[in-house]
Phi, psi and omega in degrees: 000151197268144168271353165229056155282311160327333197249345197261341202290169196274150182264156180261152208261151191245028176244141190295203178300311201289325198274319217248332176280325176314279179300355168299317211265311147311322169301292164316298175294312193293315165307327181261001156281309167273000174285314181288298192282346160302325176314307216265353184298128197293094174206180181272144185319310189289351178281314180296322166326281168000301190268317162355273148319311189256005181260293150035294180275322137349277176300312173299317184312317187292314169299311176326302196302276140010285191260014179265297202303321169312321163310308179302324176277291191295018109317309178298331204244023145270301193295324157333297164291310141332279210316313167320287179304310152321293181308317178321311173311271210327332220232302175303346197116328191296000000 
């Protein structure tokens, strides 16, 4: 047996089909609601830009954030999993 089959296996992701669209869906309406209510606001064109651009940056910041901290974590439950299999080696003799 191999030792890091065990370490290697895929982990299963626990969000459904249904779940995954929801937030897709949710994402999308909250951005054109508030992208729509910048439109409508009695205020001068360089201000809408403005609030635009910065809800934008927002979103953008925001995907970043998100996805540095997910990298971060599947990293961590990689060294883990090595380090797991070490200690395995270690404890048969090998």
């Amino acid at each position: 047996m191999n030792v890091f089959e065990n370490s290697v296996t895929a982990v299963p992701t626990t969000q459904s089909g249904g779940w995954i669209m929801f937030t897709y869906v949710s994402f999308a309406t909250s951005l054109i609601m508030v992208l729509g209510g910048i439109m409508v606001m009695p205020i001068d064109l360089w201000i809408r830009g403005y609030l635009g651009i910065g809800v934008l940056m927002v979103v953008q910041a925001s995907i970043t954030l998100s996805k540095t901290l997910r990298d971060a974590a599947e990293s961590a439950r990689l060294v883990n999993r090595v380090e797991t299999a070490r200690t395995e080696k270690i404890l048969m003799g090998s």
